[in-house]
N, C-alpha and C positions, 0 to 999 in steps of 0.2 A: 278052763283058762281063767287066769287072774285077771282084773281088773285093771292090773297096773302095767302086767304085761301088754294086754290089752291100747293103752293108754301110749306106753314107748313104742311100739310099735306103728302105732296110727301117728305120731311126732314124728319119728324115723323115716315113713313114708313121705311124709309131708314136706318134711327137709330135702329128700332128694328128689322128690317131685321137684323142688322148687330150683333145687343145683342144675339138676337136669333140664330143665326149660332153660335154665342161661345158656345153654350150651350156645343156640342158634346165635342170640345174641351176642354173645360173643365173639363168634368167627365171623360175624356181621361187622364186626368193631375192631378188628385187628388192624395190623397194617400192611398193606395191600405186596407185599413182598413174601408175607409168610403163606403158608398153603392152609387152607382152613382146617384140611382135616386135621393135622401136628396139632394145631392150635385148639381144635374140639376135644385131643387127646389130651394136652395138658388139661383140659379143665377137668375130666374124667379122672386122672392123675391125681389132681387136687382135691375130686368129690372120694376118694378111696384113701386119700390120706385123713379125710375129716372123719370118715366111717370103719376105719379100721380100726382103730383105739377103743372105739365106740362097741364092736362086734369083738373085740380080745377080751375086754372088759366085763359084758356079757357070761362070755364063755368062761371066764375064770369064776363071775358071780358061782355060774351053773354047777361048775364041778365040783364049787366049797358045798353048795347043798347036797349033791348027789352024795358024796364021802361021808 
């Protein structure tokens, strides 16, 4: 294993470690009309839009080497 892979990987981690601990806080923080879980969903919603680009990106890198 690369170094660098290595490296984004343990960044990658780190970042959704950190989304994911918002989550509580968040549904902690809404406004007491919405249902916490909807609201824990959009934040997971929004942690899959920041990592999807992230993980296509990736995967395109992969395939230019592999060809």
């Amino acid at each position: 294993m690369s170094k660098t892979n290595l490296k984004k990987g343990i960044i990658f981690g780190v970042i959704a470690t950190f989304l994911i601990g918002l989550q509580p806080i968040i549904a902690n923080s809404r406004p007491k009309y919405l249902d916490p879980y909807i609201f824990t969903a959009i934040t997971a919603l929004i942690e899959a839009v920041i990592f999807l680009p992230l993980f296509l990106l990736e995967r395109k890198n992969l395939k230019s080497k592999r060809d």
